[in-house]
PDB file with SEQRES, HELIX, SHEET and CRYST1 records, atoms N, CA, C and O in Angstrom:
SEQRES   1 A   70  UNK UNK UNK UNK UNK UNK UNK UNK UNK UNK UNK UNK UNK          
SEQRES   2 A   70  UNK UNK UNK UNK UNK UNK UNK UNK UNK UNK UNK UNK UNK          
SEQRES   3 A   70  UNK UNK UNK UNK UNK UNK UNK UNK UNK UNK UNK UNK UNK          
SEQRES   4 A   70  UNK UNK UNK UNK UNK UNK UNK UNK UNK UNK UNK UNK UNK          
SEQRES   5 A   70  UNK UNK UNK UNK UNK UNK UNK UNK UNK UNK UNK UNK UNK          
SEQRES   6 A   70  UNK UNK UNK UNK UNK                                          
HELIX    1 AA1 UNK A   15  UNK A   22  1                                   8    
HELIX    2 AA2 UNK A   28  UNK A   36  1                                   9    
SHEET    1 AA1 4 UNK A   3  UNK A   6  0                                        
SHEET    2 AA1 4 UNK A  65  UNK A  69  1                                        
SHEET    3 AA1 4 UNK A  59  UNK A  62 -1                                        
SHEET    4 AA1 4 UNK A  41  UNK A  42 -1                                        
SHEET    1 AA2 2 UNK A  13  UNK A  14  0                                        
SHEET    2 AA2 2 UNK A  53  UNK A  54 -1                                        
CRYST1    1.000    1.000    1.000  90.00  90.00  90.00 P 1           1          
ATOM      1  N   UNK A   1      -9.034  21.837 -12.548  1.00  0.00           N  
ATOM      2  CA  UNK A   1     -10.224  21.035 -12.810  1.00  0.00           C  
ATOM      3  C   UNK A   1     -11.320  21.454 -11.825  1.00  0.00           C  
ATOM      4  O   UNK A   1     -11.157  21.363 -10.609  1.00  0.00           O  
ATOM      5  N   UNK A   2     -12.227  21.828 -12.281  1.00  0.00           N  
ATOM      6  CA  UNK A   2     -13.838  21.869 -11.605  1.00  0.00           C  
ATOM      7  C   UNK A   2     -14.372  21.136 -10.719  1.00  0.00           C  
ATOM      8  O   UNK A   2     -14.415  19.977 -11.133  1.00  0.00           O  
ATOM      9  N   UNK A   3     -14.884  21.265  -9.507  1.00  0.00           N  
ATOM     10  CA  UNK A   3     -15.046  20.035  -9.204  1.00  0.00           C  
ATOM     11  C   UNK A   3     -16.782  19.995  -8.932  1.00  0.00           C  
ATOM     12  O   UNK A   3     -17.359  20.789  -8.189  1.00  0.00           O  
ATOM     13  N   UNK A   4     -17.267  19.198  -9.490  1.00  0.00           N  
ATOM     14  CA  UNK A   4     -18.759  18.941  -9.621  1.00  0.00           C  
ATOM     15  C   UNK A   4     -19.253  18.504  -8.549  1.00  0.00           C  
ATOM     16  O   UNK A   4     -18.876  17.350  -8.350  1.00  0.00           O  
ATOM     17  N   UNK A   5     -20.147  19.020  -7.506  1.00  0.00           N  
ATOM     18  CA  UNK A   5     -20.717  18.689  -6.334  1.00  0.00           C  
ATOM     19  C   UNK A   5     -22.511  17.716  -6.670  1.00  0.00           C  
ATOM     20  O   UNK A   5     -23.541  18.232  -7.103  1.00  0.00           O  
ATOM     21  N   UNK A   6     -22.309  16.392  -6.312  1.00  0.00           N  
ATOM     22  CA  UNK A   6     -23.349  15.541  -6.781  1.00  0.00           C  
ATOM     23  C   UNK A   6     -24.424  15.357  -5.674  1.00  0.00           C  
ATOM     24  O   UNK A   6     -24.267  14.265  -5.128  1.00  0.00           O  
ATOM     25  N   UNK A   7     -24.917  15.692  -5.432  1.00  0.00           N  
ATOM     26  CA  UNK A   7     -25.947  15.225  -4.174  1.00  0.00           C  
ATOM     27  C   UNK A   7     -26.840  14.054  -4.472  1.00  0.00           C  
ATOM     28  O   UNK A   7     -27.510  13.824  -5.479  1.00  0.00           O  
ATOM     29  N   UNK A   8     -26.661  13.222  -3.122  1.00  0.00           N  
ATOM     30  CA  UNK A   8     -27.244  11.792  -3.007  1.00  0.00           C  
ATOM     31  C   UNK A   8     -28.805  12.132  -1.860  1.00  0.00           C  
ATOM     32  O   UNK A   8     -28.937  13.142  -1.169  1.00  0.00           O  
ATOM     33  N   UNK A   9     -29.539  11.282  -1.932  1.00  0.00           N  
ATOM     34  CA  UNK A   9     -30.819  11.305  -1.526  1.00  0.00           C  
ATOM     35  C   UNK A   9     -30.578  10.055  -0.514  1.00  0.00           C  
ATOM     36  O   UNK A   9     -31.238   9.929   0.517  1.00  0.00           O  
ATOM     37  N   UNK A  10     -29.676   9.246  -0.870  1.00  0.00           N  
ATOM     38  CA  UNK A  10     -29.276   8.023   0.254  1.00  0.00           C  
ATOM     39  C   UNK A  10     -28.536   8.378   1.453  1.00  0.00           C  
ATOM     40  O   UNK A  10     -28.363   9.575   1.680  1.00  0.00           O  
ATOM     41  N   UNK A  11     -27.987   7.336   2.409  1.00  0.00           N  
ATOM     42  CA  UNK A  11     -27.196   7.149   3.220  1.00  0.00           C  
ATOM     43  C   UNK A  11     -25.629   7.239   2.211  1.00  0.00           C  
ATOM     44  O   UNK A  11     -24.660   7.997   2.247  1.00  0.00           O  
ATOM     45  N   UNK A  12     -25.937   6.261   1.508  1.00  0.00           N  
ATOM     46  CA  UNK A  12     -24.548   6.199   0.382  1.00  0.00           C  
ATOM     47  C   UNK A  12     -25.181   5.506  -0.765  1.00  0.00           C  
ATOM     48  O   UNK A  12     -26.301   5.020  -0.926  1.00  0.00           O  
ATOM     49  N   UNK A  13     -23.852   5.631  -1.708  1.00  0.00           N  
ATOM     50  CA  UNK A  13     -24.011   5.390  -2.785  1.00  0.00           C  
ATOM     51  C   UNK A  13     -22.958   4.065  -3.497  1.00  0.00           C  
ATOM     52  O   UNK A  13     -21.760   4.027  -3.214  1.00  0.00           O  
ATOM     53  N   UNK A  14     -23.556   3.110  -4.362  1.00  0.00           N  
ATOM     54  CA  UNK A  14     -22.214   2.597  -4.883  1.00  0.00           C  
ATOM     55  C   UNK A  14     -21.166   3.226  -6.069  1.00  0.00           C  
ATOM     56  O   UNK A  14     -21.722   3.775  -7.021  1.00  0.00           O  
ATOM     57  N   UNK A  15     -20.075   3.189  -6.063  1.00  0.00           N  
ATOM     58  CA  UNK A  15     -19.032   3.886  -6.849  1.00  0.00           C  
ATOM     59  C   UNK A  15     -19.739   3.411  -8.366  1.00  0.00           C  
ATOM     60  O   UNK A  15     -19.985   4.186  -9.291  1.00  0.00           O  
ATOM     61  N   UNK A  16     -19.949   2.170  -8.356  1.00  0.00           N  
ATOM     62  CA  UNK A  16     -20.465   1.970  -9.913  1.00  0.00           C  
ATOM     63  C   UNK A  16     -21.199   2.906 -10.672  1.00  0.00           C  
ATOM     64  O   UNK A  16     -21.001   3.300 -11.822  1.00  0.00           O  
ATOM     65  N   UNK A  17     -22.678   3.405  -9.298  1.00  0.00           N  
ATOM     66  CA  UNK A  17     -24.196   3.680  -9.407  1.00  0.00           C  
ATOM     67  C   UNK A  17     -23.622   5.076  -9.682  1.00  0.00           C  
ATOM     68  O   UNK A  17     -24.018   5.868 -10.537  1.00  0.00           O  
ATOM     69  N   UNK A  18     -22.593   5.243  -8.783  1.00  0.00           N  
ATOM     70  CA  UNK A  18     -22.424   7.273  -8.539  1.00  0.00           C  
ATOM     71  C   UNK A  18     -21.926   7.440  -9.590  1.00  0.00           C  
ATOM     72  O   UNK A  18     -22.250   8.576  -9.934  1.00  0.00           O  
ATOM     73  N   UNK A  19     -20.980   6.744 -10.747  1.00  0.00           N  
ATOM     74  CA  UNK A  19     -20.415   7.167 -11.999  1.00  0.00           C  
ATOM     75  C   UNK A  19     -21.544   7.520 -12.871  1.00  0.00           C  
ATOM     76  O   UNK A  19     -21.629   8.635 -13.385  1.00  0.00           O  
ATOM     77  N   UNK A  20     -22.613   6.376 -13.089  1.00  0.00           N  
ATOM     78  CA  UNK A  20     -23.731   6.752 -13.930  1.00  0.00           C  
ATOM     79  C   UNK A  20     -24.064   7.794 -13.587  1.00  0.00           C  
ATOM     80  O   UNK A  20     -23.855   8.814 -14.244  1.00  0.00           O  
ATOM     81  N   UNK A  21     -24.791   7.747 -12.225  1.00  0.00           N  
ATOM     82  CA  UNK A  21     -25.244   9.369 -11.586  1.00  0.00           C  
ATOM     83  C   UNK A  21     -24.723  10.625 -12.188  1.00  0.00           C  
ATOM     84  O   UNK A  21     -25.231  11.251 -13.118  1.00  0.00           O  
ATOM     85  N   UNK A  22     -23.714  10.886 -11.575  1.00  0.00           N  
ATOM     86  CA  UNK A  22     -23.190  11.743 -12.282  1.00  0.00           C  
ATOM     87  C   UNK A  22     -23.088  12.304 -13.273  1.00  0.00           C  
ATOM     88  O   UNK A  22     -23.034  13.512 -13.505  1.00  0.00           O  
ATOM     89  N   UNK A  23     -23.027  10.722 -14.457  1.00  0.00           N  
ATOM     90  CA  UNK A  23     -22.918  11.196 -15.631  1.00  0.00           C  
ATOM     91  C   UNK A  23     -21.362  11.082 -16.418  1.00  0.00           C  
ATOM     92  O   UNK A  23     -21.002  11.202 -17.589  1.00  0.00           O  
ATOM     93  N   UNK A  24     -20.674  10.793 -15.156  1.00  0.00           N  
ATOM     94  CA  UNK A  24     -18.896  10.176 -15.874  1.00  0.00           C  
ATOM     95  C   UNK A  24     -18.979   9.506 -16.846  1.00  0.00           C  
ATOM     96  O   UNK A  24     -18.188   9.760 -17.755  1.00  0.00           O  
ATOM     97  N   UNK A  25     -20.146   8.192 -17.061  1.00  0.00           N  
ATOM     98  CA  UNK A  25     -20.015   7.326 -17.839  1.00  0.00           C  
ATOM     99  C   UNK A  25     -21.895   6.882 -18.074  1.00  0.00           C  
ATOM    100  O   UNK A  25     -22.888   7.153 -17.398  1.00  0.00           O  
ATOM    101  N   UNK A  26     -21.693   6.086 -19.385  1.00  0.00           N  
ATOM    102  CA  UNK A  26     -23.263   6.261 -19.807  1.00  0.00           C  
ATOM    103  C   UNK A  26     -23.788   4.810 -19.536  1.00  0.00           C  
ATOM    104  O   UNK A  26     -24.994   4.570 -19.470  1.00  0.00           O  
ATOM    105  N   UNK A  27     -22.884   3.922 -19.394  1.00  0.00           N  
ATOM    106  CA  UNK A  27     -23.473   2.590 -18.983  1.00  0.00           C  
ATOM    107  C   UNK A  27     -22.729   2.210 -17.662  1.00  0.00           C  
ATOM    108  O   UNK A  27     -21.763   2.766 -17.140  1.00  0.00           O  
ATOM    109  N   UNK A  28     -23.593   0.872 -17.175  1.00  0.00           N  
ATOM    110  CA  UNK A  28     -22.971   0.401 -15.931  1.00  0.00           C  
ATOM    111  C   UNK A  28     -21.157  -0.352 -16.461  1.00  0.00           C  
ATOM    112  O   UNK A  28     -20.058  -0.176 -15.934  1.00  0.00           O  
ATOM    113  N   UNK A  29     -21.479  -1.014 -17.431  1.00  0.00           N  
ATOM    114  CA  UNK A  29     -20.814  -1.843 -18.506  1.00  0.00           C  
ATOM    115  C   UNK A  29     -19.506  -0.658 -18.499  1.00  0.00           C  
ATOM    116  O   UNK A  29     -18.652  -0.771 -17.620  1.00  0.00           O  
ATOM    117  N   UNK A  30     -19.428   0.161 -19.238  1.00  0.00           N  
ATOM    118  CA  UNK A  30     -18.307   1.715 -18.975  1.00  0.00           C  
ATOM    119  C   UNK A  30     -17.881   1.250 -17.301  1.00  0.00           C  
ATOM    120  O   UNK A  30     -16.972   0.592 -16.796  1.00  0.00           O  
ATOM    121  N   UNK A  31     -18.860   1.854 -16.888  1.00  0.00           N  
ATOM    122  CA  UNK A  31     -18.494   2.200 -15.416  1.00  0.00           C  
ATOM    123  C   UNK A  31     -17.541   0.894 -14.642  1.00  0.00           C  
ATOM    124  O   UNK A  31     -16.638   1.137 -13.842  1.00  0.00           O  
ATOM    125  N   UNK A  32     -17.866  -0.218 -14.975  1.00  0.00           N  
ATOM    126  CA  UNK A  32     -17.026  -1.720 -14.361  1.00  0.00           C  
ATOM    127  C   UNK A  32     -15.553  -1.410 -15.206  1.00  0.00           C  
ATOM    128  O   UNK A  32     -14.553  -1.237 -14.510  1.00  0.00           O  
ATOM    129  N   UNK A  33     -15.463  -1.363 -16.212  1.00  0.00           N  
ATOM    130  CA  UNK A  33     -14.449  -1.316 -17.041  1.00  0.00           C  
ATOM    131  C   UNK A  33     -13.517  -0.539 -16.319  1.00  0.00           C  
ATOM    132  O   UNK A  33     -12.516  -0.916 -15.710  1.00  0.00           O  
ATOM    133  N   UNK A  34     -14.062   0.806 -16.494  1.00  0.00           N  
ATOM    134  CA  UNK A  34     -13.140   1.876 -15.821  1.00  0.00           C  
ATOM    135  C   UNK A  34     -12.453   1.415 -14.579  1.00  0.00           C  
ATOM    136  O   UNK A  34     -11.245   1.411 -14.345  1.00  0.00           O  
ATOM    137  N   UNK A  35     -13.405   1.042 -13.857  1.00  0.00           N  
ATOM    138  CA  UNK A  35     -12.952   1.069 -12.070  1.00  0.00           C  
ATOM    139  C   UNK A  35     -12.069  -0.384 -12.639  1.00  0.00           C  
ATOM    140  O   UNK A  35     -10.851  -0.233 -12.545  1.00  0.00           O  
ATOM    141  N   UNK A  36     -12.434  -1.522 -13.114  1.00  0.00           N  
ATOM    142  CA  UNK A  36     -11.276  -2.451 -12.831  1.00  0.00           C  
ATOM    143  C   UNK A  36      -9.598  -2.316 -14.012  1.00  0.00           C  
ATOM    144  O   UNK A  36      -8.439  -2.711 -14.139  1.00  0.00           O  
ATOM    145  N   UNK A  37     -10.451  -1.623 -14.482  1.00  0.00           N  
ATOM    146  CA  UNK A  37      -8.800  -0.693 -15.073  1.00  0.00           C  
ATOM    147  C   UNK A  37      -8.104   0.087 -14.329  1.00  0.00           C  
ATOM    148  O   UNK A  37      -7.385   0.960 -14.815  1.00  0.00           O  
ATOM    149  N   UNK A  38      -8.214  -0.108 -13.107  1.00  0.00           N  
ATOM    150  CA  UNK A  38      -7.685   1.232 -11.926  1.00  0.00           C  
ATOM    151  C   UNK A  38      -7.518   2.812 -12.880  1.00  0.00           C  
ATOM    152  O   UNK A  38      -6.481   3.372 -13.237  1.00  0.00           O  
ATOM    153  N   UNK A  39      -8.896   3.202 -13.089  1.00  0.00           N  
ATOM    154  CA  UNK A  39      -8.558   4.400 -13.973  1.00  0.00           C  
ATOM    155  C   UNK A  39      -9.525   5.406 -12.924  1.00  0.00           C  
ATOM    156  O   UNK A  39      -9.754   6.551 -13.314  1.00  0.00           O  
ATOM    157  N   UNK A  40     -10.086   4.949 -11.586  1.00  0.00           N  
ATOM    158  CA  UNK A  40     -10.943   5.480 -10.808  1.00  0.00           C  
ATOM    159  C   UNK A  40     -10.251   6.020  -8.981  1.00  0.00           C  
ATOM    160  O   UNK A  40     -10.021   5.345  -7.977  1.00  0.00           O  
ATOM    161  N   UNK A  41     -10.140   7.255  -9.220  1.00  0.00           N  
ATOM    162  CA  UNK A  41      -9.709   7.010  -7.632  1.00  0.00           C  
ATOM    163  C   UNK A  41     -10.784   7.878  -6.534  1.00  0.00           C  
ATOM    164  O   UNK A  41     -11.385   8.947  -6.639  1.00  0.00           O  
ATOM    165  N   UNK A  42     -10.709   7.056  -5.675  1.00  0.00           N  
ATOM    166  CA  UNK A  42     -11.629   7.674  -4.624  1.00  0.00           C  
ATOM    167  C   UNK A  42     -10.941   7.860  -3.629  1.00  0.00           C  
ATOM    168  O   UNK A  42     -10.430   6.948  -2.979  1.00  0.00           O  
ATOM    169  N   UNK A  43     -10.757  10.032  -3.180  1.00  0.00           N  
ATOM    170  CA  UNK A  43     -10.215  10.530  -1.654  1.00  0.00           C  
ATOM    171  C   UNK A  43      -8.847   9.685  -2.051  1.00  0.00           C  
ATOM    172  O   UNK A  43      -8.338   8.740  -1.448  1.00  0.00           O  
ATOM    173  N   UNK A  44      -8.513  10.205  -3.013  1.00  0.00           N  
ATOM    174  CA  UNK A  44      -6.781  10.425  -3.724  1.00  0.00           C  
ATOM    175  C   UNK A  44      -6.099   9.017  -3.822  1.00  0.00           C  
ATOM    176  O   UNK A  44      -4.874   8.966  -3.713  1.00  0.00           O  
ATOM    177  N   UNK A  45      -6.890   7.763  -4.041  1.00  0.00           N  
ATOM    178  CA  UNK A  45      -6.602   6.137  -4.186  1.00  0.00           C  
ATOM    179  C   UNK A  45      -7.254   5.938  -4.784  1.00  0.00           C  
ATOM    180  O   UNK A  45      -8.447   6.230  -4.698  1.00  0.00           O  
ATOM    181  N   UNK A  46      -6.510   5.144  -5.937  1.00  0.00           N  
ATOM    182  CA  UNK A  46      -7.077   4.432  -6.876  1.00  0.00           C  
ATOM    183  C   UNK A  46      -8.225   3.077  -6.207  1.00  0.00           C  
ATOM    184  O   UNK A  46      -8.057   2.259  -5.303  1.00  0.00           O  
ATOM    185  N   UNK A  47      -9.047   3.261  -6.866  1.00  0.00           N  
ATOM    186  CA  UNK A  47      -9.860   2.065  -6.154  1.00  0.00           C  
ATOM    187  C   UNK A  47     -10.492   0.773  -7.647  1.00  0.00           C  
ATOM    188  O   UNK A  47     -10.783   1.199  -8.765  1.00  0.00           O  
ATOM    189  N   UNK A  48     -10.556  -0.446  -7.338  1.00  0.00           N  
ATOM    190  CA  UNK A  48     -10.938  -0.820  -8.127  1.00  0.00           C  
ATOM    191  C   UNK A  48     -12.306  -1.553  -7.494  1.00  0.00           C  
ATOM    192  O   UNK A  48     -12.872  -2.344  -8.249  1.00  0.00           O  
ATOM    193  N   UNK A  49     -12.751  -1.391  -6.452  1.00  0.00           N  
ATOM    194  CA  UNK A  49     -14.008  -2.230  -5.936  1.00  0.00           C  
ATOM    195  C   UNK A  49     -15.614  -1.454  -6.450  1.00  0.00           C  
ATOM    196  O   UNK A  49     -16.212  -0.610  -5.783  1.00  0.00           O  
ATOM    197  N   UNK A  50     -15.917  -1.833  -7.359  1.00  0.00           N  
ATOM    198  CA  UNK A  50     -17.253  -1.740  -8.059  1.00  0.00           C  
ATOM    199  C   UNK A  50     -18.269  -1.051  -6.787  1.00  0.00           C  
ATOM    200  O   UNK A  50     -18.917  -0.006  -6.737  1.00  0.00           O  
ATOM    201  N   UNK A  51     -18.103  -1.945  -6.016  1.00  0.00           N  
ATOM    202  CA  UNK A  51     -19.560  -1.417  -5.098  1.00  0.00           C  
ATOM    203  C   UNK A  51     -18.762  -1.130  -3.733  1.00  0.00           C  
ATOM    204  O   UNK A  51     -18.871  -1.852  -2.742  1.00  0.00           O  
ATOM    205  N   UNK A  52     -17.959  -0.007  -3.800  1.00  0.00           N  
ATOM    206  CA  UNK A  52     -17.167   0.953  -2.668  1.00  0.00           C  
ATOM    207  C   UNK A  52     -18.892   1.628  -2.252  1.00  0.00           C  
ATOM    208  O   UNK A  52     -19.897   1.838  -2.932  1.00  0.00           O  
ATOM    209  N   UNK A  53     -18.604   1.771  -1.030  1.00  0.00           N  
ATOM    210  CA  UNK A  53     -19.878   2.566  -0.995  1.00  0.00           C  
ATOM    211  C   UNK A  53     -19.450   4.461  -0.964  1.00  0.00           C  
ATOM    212  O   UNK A  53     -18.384   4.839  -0.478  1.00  0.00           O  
ATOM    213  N   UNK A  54     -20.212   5.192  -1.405  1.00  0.00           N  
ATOM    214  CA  UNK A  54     -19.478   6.093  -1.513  1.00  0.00           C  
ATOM    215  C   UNK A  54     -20.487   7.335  -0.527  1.00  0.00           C  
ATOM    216  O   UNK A  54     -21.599   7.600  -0.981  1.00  0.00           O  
ATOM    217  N   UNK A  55     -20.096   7.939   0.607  1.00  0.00           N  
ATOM    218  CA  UNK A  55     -20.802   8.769   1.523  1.00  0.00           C  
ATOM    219  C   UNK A  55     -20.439  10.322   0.993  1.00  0.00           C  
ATOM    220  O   UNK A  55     -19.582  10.673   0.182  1.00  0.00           O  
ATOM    221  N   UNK A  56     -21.399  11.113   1.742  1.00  0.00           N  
ATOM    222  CA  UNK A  56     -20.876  12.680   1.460  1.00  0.00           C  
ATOM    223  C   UNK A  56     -19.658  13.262   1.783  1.00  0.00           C  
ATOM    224  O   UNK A  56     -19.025  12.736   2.698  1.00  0.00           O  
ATOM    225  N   UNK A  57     -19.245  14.129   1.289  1.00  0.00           N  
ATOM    226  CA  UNK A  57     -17.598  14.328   1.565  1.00  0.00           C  
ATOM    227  C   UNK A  57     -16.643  13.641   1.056  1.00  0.00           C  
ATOM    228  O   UNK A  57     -15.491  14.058   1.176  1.00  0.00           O  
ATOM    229  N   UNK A  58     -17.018  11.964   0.111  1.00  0.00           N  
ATOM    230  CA  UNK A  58     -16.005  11.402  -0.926  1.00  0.00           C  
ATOM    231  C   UNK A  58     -16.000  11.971  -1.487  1.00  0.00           C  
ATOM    232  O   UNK A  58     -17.075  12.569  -1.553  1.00  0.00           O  
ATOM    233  N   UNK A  59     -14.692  12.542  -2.684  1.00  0.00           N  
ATOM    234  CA  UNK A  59     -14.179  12.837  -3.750  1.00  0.00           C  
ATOM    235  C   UNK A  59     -13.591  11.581  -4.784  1.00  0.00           C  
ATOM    236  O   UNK A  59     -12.723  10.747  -4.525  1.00  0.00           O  
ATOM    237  N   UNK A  60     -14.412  11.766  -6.085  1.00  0.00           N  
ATOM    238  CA  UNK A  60     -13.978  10.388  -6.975  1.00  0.00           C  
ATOM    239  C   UNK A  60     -13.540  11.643  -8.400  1.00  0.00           C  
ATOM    240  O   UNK A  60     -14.168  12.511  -9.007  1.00  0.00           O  
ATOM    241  N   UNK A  61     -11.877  11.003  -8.443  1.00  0.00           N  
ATOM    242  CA  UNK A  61     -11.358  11.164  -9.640  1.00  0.00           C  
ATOM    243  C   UNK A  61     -11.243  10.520 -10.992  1.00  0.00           C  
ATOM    244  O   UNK A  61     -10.262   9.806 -11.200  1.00  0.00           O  
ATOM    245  N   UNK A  62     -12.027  10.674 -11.815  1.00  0.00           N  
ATOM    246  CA  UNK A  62     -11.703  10.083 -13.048  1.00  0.00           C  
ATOM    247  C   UNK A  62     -12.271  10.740 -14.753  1.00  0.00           C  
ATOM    248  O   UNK A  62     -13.347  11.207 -15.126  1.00  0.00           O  
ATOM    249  N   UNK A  63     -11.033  10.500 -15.421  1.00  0.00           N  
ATOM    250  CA  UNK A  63     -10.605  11.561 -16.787  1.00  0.00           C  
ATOM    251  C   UNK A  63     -10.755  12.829 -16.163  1.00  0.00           C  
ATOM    252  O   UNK A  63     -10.287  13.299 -15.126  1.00  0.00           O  
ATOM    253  N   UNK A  64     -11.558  13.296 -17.084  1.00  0.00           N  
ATOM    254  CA  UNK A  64     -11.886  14.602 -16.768  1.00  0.00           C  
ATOM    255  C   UNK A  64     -12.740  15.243 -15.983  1.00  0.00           C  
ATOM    256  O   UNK A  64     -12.999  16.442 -15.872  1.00  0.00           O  
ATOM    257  N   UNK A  65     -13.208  14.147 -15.370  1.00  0.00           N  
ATOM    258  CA  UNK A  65     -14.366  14.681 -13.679  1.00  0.00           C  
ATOM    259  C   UNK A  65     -13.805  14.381 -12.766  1.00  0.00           C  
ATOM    260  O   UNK A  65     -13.171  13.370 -12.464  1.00  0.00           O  
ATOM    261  N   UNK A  66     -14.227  16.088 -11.844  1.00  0.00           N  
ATOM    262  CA  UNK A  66     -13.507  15.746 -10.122  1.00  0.00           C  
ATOM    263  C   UNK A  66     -15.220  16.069  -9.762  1.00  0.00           C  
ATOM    264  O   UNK A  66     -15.852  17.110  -9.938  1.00  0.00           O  
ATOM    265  N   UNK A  67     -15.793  14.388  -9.044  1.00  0.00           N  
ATOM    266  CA  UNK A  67     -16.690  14.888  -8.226  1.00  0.00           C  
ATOM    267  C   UNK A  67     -16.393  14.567  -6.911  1.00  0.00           C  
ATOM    268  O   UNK A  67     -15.435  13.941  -6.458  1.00  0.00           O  
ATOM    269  N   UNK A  68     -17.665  15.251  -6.171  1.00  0.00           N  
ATOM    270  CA  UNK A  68     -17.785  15.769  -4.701  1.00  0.00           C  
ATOM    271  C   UNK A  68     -19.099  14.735  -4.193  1.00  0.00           C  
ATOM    272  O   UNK A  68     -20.148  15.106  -4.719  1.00  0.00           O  
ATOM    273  N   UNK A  69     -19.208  13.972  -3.625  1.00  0.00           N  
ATOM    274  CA  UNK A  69     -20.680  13.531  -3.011  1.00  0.00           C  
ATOM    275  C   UNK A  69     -21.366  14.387  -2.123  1.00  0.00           C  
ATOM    276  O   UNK A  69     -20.486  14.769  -1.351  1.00  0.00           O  
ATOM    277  N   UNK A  70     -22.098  14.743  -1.895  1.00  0.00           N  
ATOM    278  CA  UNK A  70     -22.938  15.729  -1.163  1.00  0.00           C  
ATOM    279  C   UNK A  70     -24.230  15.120  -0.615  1.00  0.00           C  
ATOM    280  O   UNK A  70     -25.025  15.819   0.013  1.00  0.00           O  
TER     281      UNK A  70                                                      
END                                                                             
């Protein structure tokens, strides 16, 4: 799997905000679903907290995207 390097303009990001970002998912609505389905892991743990904050150097796994925060 590829892993897609996302660059943030913040300090951090929330896991919700960074799925849209990215582009994993097309609504916020998707994006809650996913994460409280533990179908989201962040730096190799499943996470289910919506607003994880997410810094450069996290890695978030989910389906078929491996991203990178940058």
């Amino acid at each position: 799997m590829e892993v897609k390097e996302v660059k943030i303009s913040t300090e951090f990001i929330k896991l919700e905000a960074f799925l849209k970002f990215a582009g994993a998912v097309s609504t916020g609505g998707e994006a809650k679903n996913i994460i409280q389905d533990s179908l989201v892991q962040v730096n190799g743990e499943i996470c289910t907290m919506r607003g994880k904050k997410l810094r450069p150097g996290d890695e978030v796994l989910v389906g078929k995207y491996h991203l990178k925060v940058q």
